[in-house]
N, C-alpha and C positions, 0 to 999 in steps of 0.2 A: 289406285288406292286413294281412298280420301285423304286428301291434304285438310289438317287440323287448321283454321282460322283463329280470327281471335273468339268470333263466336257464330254459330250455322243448326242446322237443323238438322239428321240423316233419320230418314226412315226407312222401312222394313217391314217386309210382309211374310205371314207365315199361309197355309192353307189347312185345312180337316183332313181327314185320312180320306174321306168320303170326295173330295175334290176329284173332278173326271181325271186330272192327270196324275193323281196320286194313289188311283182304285191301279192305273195301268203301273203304275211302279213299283206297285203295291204286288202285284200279278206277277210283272217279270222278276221281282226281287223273290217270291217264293216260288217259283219255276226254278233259279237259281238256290234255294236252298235243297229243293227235293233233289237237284242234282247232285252236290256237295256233299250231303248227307249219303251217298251210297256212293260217290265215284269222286275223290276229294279233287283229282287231277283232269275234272270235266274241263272242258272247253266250252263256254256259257255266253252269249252275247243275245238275248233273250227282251226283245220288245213287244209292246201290248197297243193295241188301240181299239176305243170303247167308245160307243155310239149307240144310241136309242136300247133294240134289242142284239145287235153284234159285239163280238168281240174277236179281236185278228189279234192273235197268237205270232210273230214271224222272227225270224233271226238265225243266227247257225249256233247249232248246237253237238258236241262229240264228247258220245260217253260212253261207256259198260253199264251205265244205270239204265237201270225200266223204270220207267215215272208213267202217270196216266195224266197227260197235260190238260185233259178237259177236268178233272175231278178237281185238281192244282188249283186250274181259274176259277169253278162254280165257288171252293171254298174260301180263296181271295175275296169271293166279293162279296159273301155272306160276312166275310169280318169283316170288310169295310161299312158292313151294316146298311146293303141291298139286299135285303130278302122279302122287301113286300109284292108279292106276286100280280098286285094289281096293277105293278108299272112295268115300262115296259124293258128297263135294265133292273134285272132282279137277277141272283144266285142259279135258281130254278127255270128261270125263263128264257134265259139269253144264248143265242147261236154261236157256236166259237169254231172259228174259222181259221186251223193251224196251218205256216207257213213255214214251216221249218225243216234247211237244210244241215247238213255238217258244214265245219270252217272250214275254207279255200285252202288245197290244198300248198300252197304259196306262203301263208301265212302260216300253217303249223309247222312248215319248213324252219319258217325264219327264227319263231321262238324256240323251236328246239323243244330239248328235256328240259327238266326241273332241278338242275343243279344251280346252285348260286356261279361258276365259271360261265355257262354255257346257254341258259336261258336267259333268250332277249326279251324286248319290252313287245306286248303286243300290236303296238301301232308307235307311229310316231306324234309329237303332240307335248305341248305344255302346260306344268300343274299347278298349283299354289294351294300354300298352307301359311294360317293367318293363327296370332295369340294376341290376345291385349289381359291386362293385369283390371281392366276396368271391372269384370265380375268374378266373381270367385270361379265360376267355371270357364274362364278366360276364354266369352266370348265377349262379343260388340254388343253392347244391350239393346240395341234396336230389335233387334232379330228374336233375342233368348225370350224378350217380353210378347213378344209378337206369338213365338213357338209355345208360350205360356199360358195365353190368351186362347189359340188352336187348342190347346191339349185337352183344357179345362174344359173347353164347350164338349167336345165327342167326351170327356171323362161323366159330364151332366147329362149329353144323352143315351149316353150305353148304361147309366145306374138308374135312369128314369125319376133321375132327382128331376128333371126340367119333361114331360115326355113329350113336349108337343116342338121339341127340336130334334131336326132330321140331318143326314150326314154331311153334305156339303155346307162349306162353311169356310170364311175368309176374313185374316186377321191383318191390320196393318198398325204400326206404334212409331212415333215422330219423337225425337228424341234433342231435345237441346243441349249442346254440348257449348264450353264456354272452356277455350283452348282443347286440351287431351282431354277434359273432364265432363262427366254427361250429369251437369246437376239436376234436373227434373224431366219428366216426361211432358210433352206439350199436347199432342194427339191422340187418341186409340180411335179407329175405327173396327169394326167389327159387322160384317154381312153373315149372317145365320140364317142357313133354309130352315124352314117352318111347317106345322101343319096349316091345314088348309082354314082360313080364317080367325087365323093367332092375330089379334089384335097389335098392331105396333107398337103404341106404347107401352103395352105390358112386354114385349120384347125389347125394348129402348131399356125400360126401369131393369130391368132382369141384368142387362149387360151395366151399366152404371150401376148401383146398388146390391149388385149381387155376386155378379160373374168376375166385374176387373178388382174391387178391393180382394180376392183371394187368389187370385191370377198373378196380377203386380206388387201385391206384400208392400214391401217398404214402399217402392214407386208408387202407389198407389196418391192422390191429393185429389181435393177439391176445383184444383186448377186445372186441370184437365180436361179438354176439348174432347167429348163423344158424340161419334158419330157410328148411325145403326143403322144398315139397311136402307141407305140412300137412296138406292134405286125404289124402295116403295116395298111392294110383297117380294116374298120371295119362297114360294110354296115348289116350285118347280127346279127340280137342280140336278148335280152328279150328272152321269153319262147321257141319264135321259132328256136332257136339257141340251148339252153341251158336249163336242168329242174330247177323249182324252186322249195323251197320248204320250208313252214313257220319255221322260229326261224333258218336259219343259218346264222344272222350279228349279234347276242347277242353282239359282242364286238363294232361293227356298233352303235349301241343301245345306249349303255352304253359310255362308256367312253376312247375310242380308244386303249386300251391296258396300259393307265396311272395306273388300277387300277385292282383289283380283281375281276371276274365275277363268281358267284357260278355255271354257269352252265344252268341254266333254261332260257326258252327263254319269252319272254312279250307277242308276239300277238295271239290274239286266248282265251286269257286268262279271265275269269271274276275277279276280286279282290276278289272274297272267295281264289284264290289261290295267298297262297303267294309269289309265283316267280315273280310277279306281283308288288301286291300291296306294301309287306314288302318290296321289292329293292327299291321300289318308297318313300316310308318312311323312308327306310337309306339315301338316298340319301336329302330327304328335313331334316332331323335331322342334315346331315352333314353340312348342308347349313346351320343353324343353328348356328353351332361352329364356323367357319368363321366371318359370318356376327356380331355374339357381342364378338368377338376379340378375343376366347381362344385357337384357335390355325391358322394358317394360310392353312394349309393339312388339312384333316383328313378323315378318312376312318371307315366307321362301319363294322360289320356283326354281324347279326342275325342269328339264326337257330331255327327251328322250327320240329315239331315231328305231324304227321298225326293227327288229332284229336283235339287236345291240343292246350287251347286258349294263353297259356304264351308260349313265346320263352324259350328253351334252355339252350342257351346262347345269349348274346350281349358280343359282343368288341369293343373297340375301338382305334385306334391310331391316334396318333398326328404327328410321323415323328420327334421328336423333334421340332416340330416348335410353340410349345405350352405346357401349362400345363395340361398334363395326367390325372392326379387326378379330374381336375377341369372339365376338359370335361369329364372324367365319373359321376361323381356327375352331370353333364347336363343332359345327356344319361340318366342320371336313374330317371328324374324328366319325360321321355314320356311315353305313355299308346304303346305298339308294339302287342296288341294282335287285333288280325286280324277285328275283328268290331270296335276297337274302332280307326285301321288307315281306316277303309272305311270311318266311320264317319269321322273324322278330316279332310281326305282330300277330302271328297263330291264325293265316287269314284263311284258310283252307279247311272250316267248318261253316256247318249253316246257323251264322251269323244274319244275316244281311235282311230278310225281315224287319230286324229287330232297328236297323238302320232308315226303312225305310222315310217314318211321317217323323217331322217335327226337329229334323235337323238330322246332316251326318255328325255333328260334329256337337261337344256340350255335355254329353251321356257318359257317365262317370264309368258303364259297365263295361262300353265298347276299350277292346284294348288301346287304341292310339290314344284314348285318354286318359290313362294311366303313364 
């Protein structure tokens, strides 16, 4: 966890939905919803990886549903907005190559049924869930600006308000903070693939002048250091440029580097595993402490042991920005074993798309943020 100074800089990067590693989590998070949506009690651990014109499908997967896993992926990457047939990672074009068994029988031992007494955690492993009072949607503003930045460019080129910007795309925001408190923005960068002889500086002007005062709102000033496309062009991008490959922005995901990440990645994942669901419940827990005033920070972790429906351990901190004692005695008024945060937060529909690009964590609709 960042230790607050008297005064430092933290930055944070966001990516486009159109990012190689985010068309794959993009892929495996709606493989897991077509599962969900016919068989709530699938078993889903579902990875993708994308290159030129392939795509490998692999993971264990047990259900009662019929899904057509090629039709799943062709339509994932037509919304990630690859459908121009003359490259060579296109909707229509690309080879998909599924590797997919049932989960070990070993492990569907250990978790059991779906009773809150009796179903354990699907692995073992530690979670974290992070709040701060600094935005109204009590994230780290490094990140929400950065996710803002992302959102607004694919928002510019799916309405063909900008049309000569293409899906891959990469945001980062530098954030000055002076104690707990984040008084101005110091940096944006912003790398946007392009068509093929987009002039740079009318892509420089577009991002300063255009794209970051409706992006960053209030944050938005004249002091502000931009940087566009440093590498030079960047006509060539997404899978066909670059491999993807599910679960490498965990920090994307989560909370831009303001906080602790145990490690485990979200998409692909059903909520029987708790890298999943338990980080999604630290995270609505921490929301919690916040919102009825007992600390202004605060940070969980959970850990949990293969099998086994009680956690470990729970932690907590407050940063000093609160009382310790009091937000534990919170903490210890929630149920953390793994049915009974599916129950609580209704996680056994096909959600999880909807979680994929621009953060798990911020989105007023997702239950844990509520």
């Amino acid at each position: 966890m960042v230790q607050f100074e008297q005064s430092f800089v933290l930055s944070s990067e966001s990516v486009t939905e159109g990012h190689p590693d985010k068309v794959c989590d993009y892929i495996s998070d709606s493989t897991l919803d077509a599962y969900i949506a016919q068989d709530k009690h699938c078993r889903v651990a579902c990875e993708a990886l994308c290159k030129g014109g392939i795509v490998v499908l692999a993971g264990e997967i047990t259900s009662k549903a019929s899904t057509d896993h090629e039709a799943i992926v062709r339509q994932a990457i037509r919304e990630c907005g690859y459908d121009d047939n003359s490259q060579p990672f296109s909707a229509d074009n690309v080879k998909i190559i599924p590797l997919i068994t049932q989960q070990a029988h070993e492990i569907a031992t250990a978790v059991g049924s779906t009773s809150a007494e009796s179903q354990g955690a699907g692995d073992q492993g530690i979670m974290f869930g992070y709040a701060t009072d600094e935005t109204p949607e009590l994230m780290p503003l490094p990140i929400l600006l950065a996710h803002r930045l992302a959102r607004t460019l694919a928002e510019d080129r799916k309405s063909g308000r900008e049309p000569w910007l293409r899906p891959d795309g990469k945001t980062q925001v530098s954030v000055v903070y002076q104690e707990d408190h984040p008084p101005r923005v110091a940096t944006v960068l912003v790398s946007t693939q392009h068509a093929q002889g987009e002039d740079q500086g009318d892509i420089k002007d577009y991002v300063v002048s255009n794209l970051a005062p409706r992006a960053l709102g209030k944050w938005h000033s004249l002091e502000i250091e931009f940087v566009v496309n440093p590498s030079g062009s960047f006509e060539i991008g997404g899978p066909t440029a670059d491999c993807g490959v599910t679960g490498r922005k965990i920090i994307v995901d989560t909370y831009g580097g303001a906080a602790h990440h145990g490690g485990g990645s979200f998409s692909g994942k059903d909520p029987s595993k708790v890298d999943r669901s338990a980080a999604y419940f630290c995270r609505y827990v921490a929301r919690q402490l916040i919102v009825n005033g007992i600390a202004r920070r605060a940070e969980l972790q959970v850990a949990y042991a293969i099998g086994r429906s009680k956690p470990v351990s729970i932690q907590v901190n407050t940063f000093g920005t609160g009382d310790r004692r009091a937000a534990e005695d919170d903490v210890g008024t929630f149920d953390f074993r793994p049915a009974a945060i599916i129950e609580r937060l209704d996680l056994l529909r096909p959600i999880y798309r909807l979680t994929t690009n621009y953060g798990h964590f911020g989105k007023p609709d997702l239950p844990w943020e509520q």
